[in-house]
C-alpha positions as CSV (number, residue, x, y, z in Angstrom):
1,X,-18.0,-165.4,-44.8
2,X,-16.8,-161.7,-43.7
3,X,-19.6,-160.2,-41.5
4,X,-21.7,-163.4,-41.4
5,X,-24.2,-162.9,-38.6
6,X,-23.7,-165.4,-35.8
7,X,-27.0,-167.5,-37.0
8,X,-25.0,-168.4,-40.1
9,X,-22.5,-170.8,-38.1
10,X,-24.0,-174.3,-38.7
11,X,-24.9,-173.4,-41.9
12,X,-21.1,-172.7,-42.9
13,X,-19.9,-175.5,-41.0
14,X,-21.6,-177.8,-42.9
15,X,-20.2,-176.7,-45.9
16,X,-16.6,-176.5,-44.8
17,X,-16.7,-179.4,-43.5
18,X,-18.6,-181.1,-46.7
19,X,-15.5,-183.8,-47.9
20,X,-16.4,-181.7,-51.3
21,X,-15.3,-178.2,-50.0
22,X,-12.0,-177.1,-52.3
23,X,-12.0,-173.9,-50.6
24,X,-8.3,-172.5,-50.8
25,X,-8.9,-169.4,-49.2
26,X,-11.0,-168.3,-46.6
27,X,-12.4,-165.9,-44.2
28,X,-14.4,-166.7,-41.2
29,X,-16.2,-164.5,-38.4
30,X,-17.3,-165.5,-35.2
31,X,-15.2,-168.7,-34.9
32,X,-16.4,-170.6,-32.2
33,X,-15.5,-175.0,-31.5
34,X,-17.8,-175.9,-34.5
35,X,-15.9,-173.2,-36.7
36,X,-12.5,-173.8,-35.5
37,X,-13.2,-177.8,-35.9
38,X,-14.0,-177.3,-39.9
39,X,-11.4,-175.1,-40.6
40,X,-9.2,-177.8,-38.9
41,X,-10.6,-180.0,-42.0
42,X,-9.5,-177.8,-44.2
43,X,-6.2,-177.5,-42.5
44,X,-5.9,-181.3,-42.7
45,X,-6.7,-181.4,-46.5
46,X,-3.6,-179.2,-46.5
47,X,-5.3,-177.1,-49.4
48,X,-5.3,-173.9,-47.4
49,X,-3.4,-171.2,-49.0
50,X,-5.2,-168.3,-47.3
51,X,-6.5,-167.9,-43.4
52,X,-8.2,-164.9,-42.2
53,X,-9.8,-165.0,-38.6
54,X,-11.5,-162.2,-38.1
55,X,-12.8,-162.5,-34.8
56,X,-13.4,-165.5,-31.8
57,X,-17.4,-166.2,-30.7
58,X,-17.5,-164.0,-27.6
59,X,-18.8,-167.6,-25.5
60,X,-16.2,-169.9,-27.1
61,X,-13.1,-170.6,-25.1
62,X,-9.8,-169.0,-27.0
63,X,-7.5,-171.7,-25.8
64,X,-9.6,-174.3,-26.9
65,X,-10.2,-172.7,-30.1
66,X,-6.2,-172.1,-30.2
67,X,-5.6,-176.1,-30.0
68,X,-7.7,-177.3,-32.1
69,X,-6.7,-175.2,-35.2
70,X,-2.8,-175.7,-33.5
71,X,-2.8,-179.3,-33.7
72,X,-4.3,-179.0,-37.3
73,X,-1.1,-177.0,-38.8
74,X,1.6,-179.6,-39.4
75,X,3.1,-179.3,-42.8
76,X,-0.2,-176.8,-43.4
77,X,0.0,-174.8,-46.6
78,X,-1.3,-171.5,-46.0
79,X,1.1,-169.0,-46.9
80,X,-1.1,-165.8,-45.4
81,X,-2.5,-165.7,-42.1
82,X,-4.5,-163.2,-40.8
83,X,-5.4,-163.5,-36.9
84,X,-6.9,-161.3,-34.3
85,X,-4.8,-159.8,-31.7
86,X,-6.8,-162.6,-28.8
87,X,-5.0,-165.5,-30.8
88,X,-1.5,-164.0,-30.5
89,X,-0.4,-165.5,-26.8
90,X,-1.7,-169.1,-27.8
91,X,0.0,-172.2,-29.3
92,X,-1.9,-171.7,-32.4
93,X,0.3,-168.7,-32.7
94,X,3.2,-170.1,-31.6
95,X,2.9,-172.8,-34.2
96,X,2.6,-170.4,-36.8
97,X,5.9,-169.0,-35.6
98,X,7.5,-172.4,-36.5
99,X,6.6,-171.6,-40.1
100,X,9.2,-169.8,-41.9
101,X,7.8,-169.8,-45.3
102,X,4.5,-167.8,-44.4
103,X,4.3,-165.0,-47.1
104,X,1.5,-162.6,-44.8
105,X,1.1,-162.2,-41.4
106,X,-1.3,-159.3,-40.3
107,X,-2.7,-159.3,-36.5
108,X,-5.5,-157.5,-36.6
109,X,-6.3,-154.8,-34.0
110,X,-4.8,-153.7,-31.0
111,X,-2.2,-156.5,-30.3
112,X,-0.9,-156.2,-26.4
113,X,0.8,-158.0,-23.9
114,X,2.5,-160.4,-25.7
115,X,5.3,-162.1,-26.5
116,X,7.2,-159.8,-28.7
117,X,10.8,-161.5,-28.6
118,X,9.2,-164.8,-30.3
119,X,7.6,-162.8,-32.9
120,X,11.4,-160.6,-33.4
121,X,13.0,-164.3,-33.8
122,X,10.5,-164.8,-36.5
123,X,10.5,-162.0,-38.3
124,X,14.5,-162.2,-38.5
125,X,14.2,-165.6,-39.6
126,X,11.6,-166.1,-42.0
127,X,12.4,-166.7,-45.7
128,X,9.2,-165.7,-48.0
129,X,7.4,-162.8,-45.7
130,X,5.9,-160.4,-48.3
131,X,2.9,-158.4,-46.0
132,X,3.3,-157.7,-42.4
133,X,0.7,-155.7,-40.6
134,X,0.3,-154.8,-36.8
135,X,-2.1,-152.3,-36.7
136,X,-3.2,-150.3,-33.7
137,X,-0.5,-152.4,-31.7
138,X,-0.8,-151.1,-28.1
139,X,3.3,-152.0,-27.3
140,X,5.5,-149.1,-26.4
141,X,8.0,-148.1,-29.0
142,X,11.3,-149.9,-27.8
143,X,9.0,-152.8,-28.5
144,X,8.2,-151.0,-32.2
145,X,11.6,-150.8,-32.6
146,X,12.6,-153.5,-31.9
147,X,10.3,-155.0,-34.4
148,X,11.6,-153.2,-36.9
149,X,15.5,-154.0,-36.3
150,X,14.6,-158.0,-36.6
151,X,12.6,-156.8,-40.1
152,X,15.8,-154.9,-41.3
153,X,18.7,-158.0,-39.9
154,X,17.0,-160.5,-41.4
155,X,20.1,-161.9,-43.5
156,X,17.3,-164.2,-45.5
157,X,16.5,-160.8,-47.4
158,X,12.6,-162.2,-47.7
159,X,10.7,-160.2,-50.3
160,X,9.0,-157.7,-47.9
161,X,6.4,-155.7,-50.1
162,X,3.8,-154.5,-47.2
163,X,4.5,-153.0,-44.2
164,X,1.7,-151.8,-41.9
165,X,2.1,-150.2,-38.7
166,X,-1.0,-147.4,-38.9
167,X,-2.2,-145.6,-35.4
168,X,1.0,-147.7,-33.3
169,X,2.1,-144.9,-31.3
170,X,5.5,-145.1,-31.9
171,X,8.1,-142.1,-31.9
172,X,10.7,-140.8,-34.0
173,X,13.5,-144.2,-33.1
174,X,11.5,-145.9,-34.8
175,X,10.8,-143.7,-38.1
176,X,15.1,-143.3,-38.0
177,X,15.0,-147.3,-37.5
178,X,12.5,-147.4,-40.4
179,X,14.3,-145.2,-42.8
180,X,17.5,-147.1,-42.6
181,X,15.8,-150.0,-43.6
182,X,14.0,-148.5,-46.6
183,X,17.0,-146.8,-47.8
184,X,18.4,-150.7,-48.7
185,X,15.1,-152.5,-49.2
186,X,14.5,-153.0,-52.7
187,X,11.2,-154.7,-52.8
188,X,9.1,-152.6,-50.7
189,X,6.2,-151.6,-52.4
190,X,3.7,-150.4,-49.1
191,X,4.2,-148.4,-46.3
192,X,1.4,-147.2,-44.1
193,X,2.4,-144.9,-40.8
194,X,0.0,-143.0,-40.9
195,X,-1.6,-141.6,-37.3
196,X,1.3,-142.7,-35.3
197,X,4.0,-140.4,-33.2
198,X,6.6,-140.2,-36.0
199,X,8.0,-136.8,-35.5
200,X,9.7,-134.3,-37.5
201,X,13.6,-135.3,-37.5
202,X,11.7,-138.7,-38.6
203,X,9.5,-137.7,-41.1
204,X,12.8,-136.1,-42.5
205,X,14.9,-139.2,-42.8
206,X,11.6,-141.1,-44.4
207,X,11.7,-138.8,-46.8
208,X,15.1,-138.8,-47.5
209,X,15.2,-142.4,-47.8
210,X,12.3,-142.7,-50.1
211,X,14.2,-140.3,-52.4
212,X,17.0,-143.0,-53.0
213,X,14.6,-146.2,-52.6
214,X,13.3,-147.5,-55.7
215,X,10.7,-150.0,-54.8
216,X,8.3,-147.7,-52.8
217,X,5.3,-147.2,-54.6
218,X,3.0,-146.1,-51.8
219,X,3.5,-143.7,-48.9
220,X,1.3,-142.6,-46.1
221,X,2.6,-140.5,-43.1
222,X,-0.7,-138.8,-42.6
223,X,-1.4,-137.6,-38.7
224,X,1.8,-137.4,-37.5
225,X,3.0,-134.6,-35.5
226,X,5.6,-133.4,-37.4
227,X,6.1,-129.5,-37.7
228,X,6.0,-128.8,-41.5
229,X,8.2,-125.4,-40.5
230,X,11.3,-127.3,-40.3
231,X,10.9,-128.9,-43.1
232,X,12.1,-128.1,-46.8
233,X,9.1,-127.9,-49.4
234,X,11.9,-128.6,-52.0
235,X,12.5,-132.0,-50.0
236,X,8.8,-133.2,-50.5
237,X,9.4,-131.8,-54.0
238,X,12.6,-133.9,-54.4
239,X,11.0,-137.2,-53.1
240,X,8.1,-137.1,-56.0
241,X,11.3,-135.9,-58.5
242,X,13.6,-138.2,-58.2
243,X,11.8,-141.0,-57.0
244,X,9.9,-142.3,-60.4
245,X,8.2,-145.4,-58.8
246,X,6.8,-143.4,-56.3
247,X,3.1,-143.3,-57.2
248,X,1.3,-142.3,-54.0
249,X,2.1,-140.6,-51.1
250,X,0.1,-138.9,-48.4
251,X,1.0,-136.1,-45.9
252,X,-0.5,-133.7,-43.6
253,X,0.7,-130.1,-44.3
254,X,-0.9,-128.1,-42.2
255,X,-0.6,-125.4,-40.6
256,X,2.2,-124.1,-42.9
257,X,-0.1,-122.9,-46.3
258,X,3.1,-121.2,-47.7
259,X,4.8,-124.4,-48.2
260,X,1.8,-126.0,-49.0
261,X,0.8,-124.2,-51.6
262,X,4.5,-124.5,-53.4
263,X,4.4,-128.3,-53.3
264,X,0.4,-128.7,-54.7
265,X,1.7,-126.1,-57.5
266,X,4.7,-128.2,-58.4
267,X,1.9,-131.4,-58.0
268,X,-0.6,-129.6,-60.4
269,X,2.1,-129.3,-63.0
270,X,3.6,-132.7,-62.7
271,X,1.7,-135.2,-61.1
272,X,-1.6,-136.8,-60.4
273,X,-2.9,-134.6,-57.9
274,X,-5.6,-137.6,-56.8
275,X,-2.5,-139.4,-56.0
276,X,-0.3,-136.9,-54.2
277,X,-2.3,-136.1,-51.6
278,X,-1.3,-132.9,-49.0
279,X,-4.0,-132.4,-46.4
């Protein structure tokens, strides 16, 4: 129900709510009591395997919202939850955080003020996280960072594919943190940091790292402010080299046209230039 116009709400309660409705995963806008109460149906069918909430009615009441889908998620099922930044500082939240088998937590848009030491016990906890986004996550970087060191001690090892941390404005501690922990990961597939504050030293040891990692598929350090004059063209060159599973990365290599002309030559003759992209 992505982008359903506010009109649509009795409509799809009625057929959440419908004891017929096998719906395993879902995604519902404008949740407002009505909403939250038939997703709470579903919760208590415990045939959810999927939860996106993409936003809460602007007149509906975010604690009240926040308990009745809370007291709904005993010995729930969903493995993936994906929650707007309003619903981080409830219960509903908090209960999630009890969870340690949740494979996908993304909190949607600009995430603030809130509790970030509950959400580091989690994340050094949990057992089966694969995807973890916090985009546009207005925190300062000690906070980033500290993120990032409960992702990387996390002696459960859980098969973190996705990582998403786009337009946080976090600085170079965190891109070293970062790089240490993709230089042992071997199952991450994902990383998107792009438009963030990562700066050159960092972008460095990313780039080392993904040279020895061998999981990384995808990488996107577009909009950073890195100064591509300290930086070795043969490096970028190296990363795409050596690193086979690498099939997408993304930088900004501007100003310096010198360099960027030797990498896109050394693309055109050995790679997908759609996929390598240098802007």
């Amino acid at each position: 129900f992505k982008e359903a116009p506010p009109e649509t709400v009795p409509l799809i309660y009625s057929i959440l709510s419908h004891p017929a409705c096998g719906v395993t995963n879902l995604s519902v806008p404008h949740v407002d009591v009505s909403i939250a109460k038939a997703v709470a149906v579903l919760l208590e069918k415990k045939q959810l395997r999927e939860l996106k909430i993409d936003g809460i009615h602007r007149d509906a009441d975010v604690e009240e919202i926040s308990s009745i889908l809370g007291n709904s998620l005993e010995n729930n099922m969903v493995e993936v939850f994906s929650i707007p930044s309003s619903l981080i500082n409830t219960d509903f939240f908090g209960k999630i955080m009890n969870d340690m088998t949740v494979r996908g937590l993304i909190i949607e848009d600009y995430a603030e003020n809130f509790d970030v030491g509950l959400l580091c016990d989690w994340l050094r906890s949990c057992s089966a996280l694969q995807v973890f986004a916090l985009p546009k996550a207005k925190i300062p970087t000690d906070q980033g960072l500290e993120i990032m060191r409960a992702i990387s001690e996390n002696p459960n090892n859980p098969p973190l594919r996705d990582l998403h941390f786009y337009r946080c404005k976090w600085t170079g501690d965190f891109a070293r943190e970062f790089a240490k922990f993709l230089r042992k990961s071997t199952t991450l597939q994902t990383a998107q940091l792009q438009q963030m504050n990562i700066d050159t030293a960092g972008a460095v040891e990313i780039l080392e790292a993904t040279r020895v990692n061998r999981s990384l598929t995808y990488l996107n350090l577009k909009s950073n402010p890195i100064n591509w004059d300290e930086v070795d063209s043969q490096l970028v060159i190296s990363v795409m080299k050596e690193n086979d599973g690498l099939q997408q990365m993304t930088l900004q290599y501007q100003p310096n046209e010198e360099k960027s002309k030797q990498v896109k030559a050394w693309i055109a003759a050995n790679k997908d230039p759609e996929s390598f992209a240098f802007y």
